[in-house]
N, C-alpha and C positions, 0 to 999 in steps of 0.2 A: 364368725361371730356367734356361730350355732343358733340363729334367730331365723324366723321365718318371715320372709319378703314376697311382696307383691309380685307377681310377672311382669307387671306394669313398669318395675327397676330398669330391665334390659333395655327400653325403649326409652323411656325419659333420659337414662345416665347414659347411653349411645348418644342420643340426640344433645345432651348436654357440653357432651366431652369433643364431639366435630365442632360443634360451635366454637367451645373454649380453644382448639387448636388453632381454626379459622381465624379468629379473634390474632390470637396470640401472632399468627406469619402477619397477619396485617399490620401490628406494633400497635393493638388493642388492649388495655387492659383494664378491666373491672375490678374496683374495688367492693370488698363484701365490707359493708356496713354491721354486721352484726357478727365478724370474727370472735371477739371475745368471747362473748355467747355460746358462741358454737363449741368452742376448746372447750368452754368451762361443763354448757350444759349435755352436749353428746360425745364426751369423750372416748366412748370406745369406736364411736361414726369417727369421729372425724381421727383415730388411726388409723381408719381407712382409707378417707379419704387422700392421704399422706401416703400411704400406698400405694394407691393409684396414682397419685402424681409420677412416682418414680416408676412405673409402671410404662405411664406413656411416656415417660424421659427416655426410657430404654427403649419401647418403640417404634415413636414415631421422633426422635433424638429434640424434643422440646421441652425445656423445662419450664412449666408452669407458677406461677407465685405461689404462696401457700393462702392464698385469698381462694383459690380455684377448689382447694382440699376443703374449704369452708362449703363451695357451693355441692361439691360433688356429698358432699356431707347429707347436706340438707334434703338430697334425691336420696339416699339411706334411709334417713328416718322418716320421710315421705314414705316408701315403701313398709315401712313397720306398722304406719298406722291402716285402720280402716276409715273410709270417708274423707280422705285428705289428699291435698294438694301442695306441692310446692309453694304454692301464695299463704297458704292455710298453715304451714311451718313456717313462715318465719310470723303472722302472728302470732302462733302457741308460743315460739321462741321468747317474745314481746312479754306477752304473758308469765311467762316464767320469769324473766329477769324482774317486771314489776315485783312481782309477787316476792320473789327472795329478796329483793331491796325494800321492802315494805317491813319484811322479817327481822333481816339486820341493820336497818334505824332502829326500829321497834326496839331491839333487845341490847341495841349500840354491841354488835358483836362481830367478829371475824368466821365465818364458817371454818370448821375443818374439812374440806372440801374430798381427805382421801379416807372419811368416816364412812359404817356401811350405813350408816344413820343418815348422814346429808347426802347418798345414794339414794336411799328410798324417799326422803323426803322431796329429790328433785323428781324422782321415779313417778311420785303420787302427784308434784305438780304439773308432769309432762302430761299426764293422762286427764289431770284436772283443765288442765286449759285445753285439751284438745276437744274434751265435751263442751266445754266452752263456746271454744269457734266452730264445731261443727251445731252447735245448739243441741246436744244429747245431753240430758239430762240422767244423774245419776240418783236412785233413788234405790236402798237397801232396804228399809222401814224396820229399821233398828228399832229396839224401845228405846222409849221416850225418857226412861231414867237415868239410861246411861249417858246419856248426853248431859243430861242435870246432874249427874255422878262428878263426869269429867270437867264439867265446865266451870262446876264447885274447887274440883281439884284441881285445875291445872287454870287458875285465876290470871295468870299473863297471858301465857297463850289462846286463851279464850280473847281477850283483848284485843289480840293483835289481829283472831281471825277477823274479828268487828272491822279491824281496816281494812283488811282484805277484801271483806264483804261492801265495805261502803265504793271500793275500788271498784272492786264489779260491776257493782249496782250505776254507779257513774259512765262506768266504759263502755259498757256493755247489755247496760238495761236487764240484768240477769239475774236472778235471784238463787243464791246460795243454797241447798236442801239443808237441814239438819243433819243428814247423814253426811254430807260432805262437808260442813263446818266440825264435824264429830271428830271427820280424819284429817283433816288437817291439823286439827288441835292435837290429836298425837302426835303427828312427824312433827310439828312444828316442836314439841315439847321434847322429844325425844333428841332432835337435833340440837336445838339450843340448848340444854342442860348437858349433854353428850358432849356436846364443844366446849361447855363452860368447864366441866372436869376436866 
């Protein structure tokens, strides 16, 4: 993936993967709740994850569900962030799907999901909700006109981050920076007119 990972990977996705085997000779099996998700929002994790299945198929001769490629996923991108935990990934995950399902009501739209635009945009919400749940606050201290520039210009997406923000605010009891309402209103802008061409 040419991405840099915690140490902390070898030990959680060992520990994860005896389980799932364990699991699996006993005629246990766990469904992941949040499969969709994971295909949609960490797609290049969870080609790995999908690797590693057949990895231990050849192995240790067991084939695991692709619900398993979901979980091994989720210790991946565990490992990308800083301040995080496996419980802590599937709220950002939460997070994210709110947030793009917020976006496309908002704009009654279909993403084009293999845009580089609805890449970044998922990009900027993975890191936005990860400040999120770990309570890090993102603050740039942009001037203050570019946001009155943008929020002039880009009159929907300004809108929709208002849900977004009320979203929050409700969830989460958090309050949105300027600087992070600023960026969202570009990806969002930039994806949804991106997808409507």
């Amino acid at each position: 993936m040419n991405k840099k990972f915690s140490d902390s990977l070898y030990i959680s996705l060992s520990d994860h993967i005896y389980a799932s085997v364990s699991r699996y000779l006993e005629g246990i099996e766990l469904k992941n709740p949040i499969l969709w998700e994971i295909k949609r929002f960490y797609e290049p994790e969870f080609e790995v994850g999908m690797k590693a299945l057949e990895m231990i198929e050849d192995r240790f001769k067991v084939k695991l569900p692709e619900d398993e490629a979901g979980f091994i996923t989720l210790h991946v991108v565990d490992a990308q962030l800083d301040n995080c935990n496996v419980d802590n990934v599937y709220e950002i995950t939460k997070v994210i799907q709110d947030i793009h399902n917020i976006v496309r009501y908002f704009f009654r739209i279909e993403f084009d999901t293999k845009s580089i635009h609805y890449y970044r945009f998922i990009t900027h919400i993975r890191f936005f909700a990860q400040r999120l749940v770990t309570k890090t606050t993102y603050v740039d201290d942009q001037d203050d006109s570019l946001f009155q520039l943008l929020k002039d210009k880009y009159k929907n997406s300004y809108k929709c981050v208002l849900k977004i923000e009320d979203y929050i605010k409700r969830s989460f009891n958090y309050e949105i920076s300027k600087d992070e309402k600023l960026y969202l209103m570009v990806h969002i802008e930039r994806t949804v007119y991106k997808t409507e061409e």
